[in-house]
Chimera marker file (.cmm) of the C-alpha trace (Angstrom):
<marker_set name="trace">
<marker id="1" x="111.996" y="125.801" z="136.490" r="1" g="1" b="0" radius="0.5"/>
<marker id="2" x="114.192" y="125.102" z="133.843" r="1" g="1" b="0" radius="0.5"/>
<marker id="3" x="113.656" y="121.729" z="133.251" r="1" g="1" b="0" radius="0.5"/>
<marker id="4" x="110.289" y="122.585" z="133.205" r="1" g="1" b="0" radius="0.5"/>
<marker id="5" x="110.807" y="124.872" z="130.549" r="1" g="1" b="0" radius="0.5"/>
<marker id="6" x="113.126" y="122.578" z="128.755" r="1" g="1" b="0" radius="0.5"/>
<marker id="7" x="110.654" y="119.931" z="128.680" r="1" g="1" b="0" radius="0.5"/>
<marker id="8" x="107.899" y="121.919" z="127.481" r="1" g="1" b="0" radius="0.5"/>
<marker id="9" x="110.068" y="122.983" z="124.729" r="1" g="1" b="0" radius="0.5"/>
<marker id="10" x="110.812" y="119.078" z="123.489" r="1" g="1" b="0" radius="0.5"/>
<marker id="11" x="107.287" y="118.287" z="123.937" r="1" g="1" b="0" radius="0.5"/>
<marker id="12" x="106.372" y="121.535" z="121.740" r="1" g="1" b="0" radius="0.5"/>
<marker id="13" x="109.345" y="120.464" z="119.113" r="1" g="1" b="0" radius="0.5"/>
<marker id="14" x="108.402" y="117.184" z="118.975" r="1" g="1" b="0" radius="0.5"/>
<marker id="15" x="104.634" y="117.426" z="118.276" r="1" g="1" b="0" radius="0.5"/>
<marker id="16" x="105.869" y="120.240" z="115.806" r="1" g="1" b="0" radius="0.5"/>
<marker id="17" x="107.306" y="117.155" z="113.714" r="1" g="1" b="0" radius="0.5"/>
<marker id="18" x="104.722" y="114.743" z="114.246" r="1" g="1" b="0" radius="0.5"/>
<marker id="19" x="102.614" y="117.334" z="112.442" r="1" g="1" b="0" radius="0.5"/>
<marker id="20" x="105.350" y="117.982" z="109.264" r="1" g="1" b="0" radius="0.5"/>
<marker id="21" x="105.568" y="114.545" z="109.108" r="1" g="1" b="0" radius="0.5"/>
<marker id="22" x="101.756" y="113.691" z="108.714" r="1" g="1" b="0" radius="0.5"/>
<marker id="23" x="101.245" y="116.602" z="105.762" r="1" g="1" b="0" radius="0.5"/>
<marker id="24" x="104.335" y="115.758" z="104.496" r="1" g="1" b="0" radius="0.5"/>
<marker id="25" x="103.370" y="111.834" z="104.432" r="1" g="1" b="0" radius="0.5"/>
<marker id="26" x="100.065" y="112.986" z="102.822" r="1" g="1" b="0" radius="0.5"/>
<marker id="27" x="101.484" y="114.878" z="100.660" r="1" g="1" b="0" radius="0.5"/>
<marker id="28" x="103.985" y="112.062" z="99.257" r="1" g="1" b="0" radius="0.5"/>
<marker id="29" x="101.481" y="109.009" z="99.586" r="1" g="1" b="0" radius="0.5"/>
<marker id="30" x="98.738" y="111.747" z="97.351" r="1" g="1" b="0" radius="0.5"/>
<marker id="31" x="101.385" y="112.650" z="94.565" r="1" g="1" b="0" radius="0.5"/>
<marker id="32" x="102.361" y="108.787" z="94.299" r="1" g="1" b="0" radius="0.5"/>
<marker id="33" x="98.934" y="107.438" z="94.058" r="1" g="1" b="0" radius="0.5"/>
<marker id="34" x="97.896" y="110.377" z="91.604" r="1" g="1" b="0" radius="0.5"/>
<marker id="35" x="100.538" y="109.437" z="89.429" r="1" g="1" b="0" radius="0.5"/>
<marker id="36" x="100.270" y="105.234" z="89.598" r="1" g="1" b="0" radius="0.5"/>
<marker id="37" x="96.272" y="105.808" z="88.979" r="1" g="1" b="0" radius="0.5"/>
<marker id="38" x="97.016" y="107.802" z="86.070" r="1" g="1" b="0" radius="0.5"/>
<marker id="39" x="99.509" y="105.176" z="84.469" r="1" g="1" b="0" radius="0.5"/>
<marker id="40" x="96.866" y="102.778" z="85.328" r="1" g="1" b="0" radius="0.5"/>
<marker id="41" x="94.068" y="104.267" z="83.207" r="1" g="1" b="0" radius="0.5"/>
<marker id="42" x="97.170" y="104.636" z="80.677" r="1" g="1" b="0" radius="0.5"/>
<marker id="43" x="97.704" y="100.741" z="80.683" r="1" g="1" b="0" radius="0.5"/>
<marker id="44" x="93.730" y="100.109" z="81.084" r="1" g="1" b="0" radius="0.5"/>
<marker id="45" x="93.888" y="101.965" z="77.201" r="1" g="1" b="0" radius="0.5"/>
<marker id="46" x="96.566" y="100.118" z="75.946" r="1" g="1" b="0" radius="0.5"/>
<marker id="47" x="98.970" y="102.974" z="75.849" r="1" g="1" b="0" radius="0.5"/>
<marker id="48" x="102.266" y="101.254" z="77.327" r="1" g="1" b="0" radius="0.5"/>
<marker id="49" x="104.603" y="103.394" z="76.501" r="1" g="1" b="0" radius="0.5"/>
<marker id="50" x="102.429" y="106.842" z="78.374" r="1" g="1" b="0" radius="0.5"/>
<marker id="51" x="101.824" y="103.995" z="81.532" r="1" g="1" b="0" radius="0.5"/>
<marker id="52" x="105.713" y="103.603" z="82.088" r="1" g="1" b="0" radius="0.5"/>
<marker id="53" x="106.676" y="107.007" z="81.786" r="1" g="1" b="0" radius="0.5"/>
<marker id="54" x="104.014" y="107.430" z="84.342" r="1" g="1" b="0" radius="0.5"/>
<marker id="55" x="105.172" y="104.699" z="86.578" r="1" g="1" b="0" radius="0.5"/>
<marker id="56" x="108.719" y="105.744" z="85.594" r="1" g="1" b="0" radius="0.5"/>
<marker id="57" x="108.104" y="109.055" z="87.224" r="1" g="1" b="0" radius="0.5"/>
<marker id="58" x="106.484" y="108.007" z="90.536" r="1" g="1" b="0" radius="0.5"/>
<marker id="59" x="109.351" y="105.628" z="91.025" r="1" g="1" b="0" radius="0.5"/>
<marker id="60" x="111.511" y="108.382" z="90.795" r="1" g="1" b="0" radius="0.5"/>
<marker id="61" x="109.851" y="110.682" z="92.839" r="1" g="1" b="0" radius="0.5"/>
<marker id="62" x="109.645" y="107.922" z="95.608" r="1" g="1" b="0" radius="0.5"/>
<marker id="63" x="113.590" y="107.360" z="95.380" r="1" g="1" b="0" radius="0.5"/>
<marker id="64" x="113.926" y="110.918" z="95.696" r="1" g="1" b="0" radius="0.5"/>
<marker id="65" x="112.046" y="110.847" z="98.586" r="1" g="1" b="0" radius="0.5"/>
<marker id="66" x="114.467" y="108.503" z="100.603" r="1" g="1" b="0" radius="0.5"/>
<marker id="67" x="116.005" y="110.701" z="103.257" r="1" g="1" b="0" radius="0.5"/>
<marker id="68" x="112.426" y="111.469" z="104.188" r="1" g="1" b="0" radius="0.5"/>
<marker id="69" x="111.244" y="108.029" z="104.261" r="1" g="1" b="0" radius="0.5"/>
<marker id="70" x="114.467" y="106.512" z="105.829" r="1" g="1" b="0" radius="0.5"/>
<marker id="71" x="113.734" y="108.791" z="108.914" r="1" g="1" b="0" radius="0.5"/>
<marker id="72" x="110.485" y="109.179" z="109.084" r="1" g="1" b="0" radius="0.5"/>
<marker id="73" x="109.086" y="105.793" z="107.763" r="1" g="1" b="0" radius="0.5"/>
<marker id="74" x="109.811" y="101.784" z="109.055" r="1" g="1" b="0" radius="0.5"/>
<marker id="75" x="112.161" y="100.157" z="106.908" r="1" g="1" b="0" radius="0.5"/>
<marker id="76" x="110.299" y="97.036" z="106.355" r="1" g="1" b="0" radius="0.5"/>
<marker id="77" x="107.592" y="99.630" z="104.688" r="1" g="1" b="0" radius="0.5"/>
<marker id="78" x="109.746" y="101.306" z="102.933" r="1" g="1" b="0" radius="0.5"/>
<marker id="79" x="111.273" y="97.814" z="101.664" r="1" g="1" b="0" radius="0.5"/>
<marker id="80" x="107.943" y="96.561" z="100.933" r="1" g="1" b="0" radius="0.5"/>
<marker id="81" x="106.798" y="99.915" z="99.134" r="1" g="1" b="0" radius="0.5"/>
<marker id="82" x="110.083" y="99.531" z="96.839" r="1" g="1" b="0" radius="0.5"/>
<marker id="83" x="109.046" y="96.126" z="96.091" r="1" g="1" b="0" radius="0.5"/>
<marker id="84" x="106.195" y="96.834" z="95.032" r="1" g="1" b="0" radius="0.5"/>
<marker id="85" x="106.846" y="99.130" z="92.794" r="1" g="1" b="0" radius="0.5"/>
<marker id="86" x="109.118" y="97.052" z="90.605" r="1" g="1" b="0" radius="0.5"/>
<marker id="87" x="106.408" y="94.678" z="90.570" r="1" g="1" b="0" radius="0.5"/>
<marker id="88" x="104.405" y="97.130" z="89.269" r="1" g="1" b="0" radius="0.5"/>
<marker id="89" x="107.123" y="98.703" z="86.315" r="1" g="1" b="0" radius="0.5"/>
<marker id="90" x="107.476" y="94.623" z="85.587" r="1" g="1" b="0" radius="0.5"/>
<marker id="91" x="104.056" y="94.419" z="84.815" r="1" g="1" b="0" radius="0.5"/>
<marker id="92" x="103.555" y="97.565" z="82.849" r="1" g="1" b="0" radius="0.5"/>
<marker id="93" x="106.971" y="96.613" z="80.281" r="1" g="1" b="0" radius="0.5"/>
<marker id="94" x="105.340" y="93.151" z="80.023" r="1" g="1" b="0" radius="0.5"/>
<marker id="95" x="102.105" y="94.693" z="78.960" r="1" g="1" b="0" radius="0.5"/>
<marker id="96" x="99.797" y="92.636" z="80.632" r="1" g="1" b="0" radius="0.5"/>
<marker id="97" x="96.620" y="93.627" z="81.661" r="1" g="1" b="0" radius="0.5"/>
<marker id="98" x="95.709" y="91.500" z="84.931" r="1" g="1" b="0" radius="0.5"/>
<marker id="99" x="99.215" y="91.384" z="85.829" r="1" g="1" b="0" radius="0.5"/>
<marker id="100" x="99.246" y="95.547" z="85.788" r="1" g="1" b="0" radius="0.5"/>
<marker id="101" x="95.935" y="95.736" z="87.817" r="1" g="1" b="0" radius="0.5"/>
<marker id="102" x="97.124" y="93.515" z="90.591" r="1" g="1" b="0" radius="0.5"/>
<marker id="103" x="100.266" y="95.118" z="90.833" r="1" g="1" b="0" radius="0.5"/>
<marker id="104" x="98.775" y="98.400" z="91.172" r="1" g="1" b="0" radius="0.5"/>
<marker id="105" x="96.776" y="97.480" z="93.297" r="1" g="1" b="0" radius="0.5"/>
<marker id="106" x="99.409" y="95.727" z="95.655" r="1" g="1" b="0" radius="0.5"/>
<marker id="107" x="101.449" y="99.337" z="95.185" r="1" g="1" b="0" radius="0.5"/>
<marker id="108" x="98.679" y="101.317" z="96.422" r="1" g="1" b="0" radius="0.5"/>
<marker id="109" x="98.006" y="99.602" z="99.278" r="1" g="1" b="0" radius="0.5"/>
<marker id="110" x="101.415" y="100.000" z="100.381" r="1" g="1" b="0" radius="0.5"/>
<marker id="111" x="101.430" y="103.541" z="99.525" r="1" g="1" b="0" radius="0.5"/>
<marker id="112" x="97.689" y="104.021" z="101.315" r="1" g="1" b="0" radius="0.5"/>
<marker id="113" x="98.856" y="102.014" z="104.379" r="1" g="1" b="0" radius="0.5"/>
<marker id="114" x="102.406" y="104.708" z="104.612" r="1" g="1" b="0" radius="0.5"/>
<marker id="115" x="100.191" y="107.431" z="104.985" r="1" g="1" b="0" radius="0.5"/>
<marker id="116" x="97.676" y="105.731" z="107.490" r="1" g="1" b="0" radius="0.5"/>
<marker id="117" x="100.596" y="104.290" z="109.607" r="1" g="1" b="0" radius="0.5"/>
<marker id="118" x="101.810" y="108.256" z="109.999" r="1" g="1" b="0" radius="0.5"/>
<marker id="119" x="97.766" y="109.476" z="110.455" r="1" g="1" b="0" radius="0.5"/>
<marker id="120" x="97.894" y="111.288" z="113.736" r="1" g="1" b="0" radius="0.5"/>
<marker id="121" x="94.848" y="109.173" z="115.489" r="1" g="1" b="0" radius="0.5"/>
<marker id="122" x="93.351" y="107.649" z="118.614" r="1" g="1" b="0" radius="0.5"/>
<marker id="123" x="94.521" y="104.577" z="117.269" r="1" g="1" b="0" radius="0.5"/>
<marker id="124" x="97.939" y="105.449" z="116.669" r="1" g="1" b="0" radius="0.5"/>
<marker id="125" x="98.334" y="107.371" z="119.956" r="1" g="1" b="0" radius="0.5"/>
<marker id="126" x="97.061" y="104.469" z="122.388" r="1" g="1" b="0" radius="0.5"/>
<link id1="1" id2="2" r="1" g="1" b="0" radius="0.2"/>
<link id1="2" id2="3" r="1" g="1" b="0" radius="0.2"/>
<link id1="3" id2="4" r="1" g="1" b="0" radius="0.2"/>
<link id1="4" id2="5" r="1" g="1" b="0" radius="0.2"/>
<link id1="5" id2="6" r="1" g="1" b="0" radius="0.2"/>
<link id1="6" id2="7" r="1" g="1" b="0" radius="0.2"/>
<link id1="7" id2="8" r="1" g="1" b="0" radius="0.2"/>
<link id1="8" id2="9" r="1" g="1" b="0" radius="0.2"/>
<link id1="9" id2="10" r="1" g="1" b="0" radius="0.2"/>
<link id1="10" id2="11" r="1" g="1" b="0" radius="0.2"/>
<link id1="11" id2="12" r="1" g="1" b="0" radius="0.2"/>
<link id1="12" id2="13" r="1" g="1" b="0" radius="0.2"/>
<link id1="13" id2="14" r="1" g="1" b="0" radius="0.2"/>
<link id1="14" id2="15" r="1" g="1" b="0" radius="0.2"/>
<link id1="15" id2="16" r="1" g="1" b="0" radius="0.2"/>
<link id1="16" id2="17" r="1" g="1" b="0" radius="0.2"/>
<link id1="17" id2="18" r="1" g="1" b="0" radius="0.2"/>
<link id1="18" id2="19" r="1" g="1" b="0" radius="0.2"/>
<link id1="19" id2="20" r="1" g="1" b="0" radius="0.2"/>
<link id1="20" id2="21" r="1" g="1" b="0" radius="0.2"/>
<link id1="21" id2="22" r="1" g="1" b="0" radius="0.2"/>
<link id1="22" id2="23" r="1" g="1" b="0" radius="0.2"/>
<link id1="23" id2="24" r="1" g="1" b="0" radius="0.2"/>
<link id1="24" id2="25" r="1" g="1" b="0" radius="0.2"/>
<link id1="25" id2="26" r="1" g="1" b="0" radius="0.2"/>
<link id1="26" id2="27" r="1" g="1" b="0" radius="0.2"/>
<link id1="27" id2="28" r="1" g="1" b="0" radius="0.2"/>
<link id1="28" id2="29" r="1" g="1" b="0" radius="0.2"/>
<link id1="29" id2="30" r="1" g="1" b="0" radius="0.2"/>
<link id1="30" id2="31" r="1" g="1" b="0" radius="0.2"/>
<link id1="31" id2="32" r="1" g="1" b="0" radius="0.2"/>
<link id1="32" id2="33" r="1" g="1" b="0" radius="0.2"/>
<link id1="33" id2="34" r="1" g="1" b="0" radius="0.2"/>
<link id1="34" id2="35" r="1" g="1" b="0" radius="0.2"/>
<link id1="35" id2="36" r="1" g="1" b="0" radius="0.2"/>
<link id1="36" id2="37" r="1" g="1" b="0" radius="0.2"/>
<link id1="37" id2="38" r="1" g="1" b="0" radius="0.2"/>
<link id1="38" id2="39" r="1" g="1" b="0" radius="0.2"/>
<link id1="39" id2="40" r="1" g="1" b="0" radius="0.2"/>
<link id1="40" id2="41" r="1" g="1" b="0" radius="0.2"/>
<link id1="41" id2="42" r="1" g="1" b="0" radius="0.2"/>
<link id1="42" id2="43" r="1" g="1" b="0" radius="0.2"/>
<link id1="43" id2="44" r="1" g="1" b="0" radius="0.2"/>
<link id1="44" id2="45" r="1" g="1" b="0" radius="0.2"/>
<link id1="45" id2="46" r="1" g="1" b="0" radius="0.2"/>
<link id1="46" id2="47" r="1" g="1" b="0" radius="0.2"/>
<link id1="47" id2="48" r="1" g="1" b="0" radius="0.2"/>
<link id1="48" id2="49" r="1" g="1" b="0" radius="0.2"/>
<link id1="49" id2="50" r="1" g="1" b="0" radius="0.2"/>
<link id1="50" id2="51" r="1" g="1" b="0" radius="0.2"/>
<link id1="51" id2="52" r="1" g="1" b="0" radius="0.2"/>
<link id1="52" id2="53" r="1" g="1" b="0" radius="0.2"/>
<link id1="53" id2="54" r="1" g="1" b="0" radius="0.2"/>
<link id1="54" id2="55" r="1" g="1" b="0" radius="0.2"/>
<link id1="55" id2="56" r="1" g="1" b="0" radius="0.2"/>
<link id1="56" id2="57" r="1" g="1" b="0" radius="0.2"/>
<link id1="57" id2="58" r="1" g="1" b="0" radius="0.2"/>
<link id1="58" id2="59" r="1" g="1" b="0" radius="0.2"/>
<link id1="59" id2="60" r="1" g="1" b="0" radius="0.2"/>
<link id1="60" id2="61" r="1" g="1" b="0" radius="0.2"/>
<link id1="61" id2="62" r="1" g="1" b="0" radius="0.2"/>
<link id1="62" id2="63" r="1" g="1" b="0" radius="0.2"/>
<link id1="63" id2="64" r="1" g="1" b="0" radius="0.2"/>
<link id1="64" id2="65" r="1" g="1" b="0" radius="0.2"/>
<link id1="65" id2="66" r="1" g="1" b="0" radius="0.2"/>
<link id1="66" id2="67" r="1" g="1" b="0" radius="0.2"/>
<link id1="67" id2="68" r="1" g="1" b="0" radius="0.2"/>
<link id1="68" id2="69" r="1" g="1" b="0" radius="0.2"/>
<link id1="69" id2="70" r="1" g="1" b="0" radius="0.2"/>
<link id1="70" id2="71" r="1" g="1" b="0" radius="0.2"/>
<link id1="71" id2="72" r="1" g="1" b="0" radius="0.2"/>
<link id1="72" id2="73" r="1" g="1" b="0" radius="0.2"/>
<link id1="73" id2="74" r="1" g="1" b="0" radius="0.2"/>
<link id1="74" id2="75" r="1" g="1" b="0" radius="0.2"/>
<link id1="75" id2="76" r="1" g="1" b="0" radius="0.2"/>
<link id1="76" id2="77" r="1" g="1" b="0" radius="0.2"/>
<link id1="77" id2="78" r="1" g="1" b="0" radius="0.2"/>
<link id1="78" id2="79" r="1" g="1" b="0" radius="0.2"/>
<link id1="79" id2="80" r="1" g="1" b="0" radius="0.2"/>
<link id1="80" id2="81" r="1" g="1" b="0" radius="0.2"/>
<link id1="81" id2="82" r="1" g="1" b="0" radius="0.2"/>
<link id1="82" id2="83" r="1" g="1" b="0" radius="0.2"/>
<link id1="83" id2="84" r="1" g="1" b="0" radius="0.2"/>
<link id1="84" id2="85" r="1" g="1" b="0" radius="0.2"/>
<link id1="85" id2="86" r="1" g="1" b="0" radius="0.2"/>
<link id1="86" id2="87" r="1" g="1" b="0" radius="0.2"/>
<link id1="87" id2="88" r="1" g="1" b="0" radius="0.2"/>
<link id1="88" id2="89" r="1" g="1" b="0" radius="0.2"/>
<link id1="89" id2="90" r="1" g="1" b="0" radius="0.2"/>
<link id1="90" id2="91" r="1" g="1" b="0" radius="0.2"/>
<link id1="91" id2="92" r="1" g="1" b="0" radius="0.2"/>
<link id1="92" id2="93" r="1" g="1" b="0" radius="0.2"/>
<link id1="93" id2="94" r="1" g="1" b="0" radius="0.2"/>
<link id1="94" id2="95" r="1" g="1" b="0" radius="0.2"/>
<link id1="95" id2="96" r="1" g="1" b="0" radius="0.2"/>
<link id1="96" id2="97" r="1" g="1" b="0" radius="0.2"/>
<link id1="97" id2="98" r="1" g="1" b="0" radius="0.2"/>
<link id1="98" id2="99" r="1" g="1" b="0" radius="0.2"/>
<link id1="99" id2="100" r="1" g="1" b="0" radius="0.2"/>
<link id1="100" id2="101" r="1" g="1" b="0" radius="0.2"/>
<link id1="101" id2="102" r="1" g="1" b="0" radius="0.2"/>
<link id1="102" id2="103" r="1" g="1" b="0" radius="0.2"/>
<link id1="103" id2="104" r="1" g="1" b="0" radius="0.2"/>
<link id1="104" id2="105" r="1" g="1" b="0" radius="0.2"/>
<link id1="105" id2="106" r="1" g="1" b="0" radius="0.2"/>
<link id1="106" id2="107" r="1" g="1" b="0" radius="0.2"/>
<link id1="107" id2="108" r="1" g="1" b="0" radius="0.2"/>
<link id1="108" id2="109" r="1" g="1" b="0" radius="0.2"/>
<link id1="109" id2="110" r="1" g="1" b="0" radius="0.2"/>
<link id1="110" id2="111" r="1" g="1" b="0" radius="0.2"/>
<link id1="111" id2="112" r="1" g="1" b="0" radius="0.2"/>
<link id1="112" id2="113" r="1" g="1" b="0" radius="0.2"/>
<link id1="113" id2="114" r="1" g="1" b="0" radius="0.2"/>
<link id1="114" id2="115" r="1" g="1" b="0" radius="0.2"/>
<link id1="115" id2="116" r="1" g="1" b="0" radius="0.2"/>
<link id1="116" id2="117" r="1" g="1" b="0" radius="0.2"/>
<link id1="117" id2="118" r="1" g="1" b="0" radius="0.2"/>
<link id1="118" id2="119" r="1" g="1" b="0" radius="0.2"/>
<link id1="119" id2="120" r="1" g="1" b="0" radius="0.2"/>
<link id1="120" id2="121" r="1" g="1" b="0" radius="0.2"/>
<link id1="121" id2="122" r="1" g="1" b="0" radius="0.2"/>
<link id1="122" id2="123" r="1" g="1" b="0" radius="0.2"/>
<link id1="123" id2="124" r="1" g="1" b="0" radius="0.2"/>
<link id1="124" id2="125" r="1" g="1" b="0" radius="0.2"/>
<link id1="125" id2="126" r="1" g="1" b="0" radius="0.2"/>
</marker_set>
């Protein structure tokens, strides 16, 4: 009976996390994209300087996040996401245009596809 009980408990623990993790993961992946969308409208009006401190800031907040995302998150995403990123603050100091949509874009997948690798689903689960 007590491994029974003991085993309900992991099994009660562990889908505890799974859940934290996918609000938390939401939560991240939301504030990040929030953030890059509004230093892209920034850079779509020319104002550089507004766009990095944007960028600036969700780079920052995605550091910060590291002991999350080191547990919680594959390394060659997290690796990728960090990449990314610095593409994107490249782009923005250059202020260029096409190169600041693309990398946006590129970042924002990455960010999108955190969050949907996390998603509790069907998919994921089978």
């Amino acid at each position: 009976m007590k491994k029974e009980l003991f085993a309900a408990a992991v099994l009660i623990l562990l889908a505890s996390v799974s859940i934290w993790n996918t609000f938390h993961a939401k939560k991240l992946t939301t504030e990040l994209s929030d953030t890059l969308n509004a230093s892209m409208v920034m850079a779509e009006n020319d104002q550089w300087q507004e766009a990095a401190a944007l960028a600036e800031a969700a780079s920052a907040n995605w550091k910060a996040a590291g002991n999350y995302t080191q547990i919680f998150i594959g390394h060659n995403s997290v690796e990728l996401t960090s990449d990314a990123f610095g593409d994107y603050l490249g782009e923005v100091y250059k202020c260029d245009k096409g190169g600041t949509r693309g990398a946006h874009q590129k970042l924002i997948s990455h960010i999108t596809a955190l969050y949907e690798m996390e998603r509790i689903s069907l998919k994921s689960i089978f």
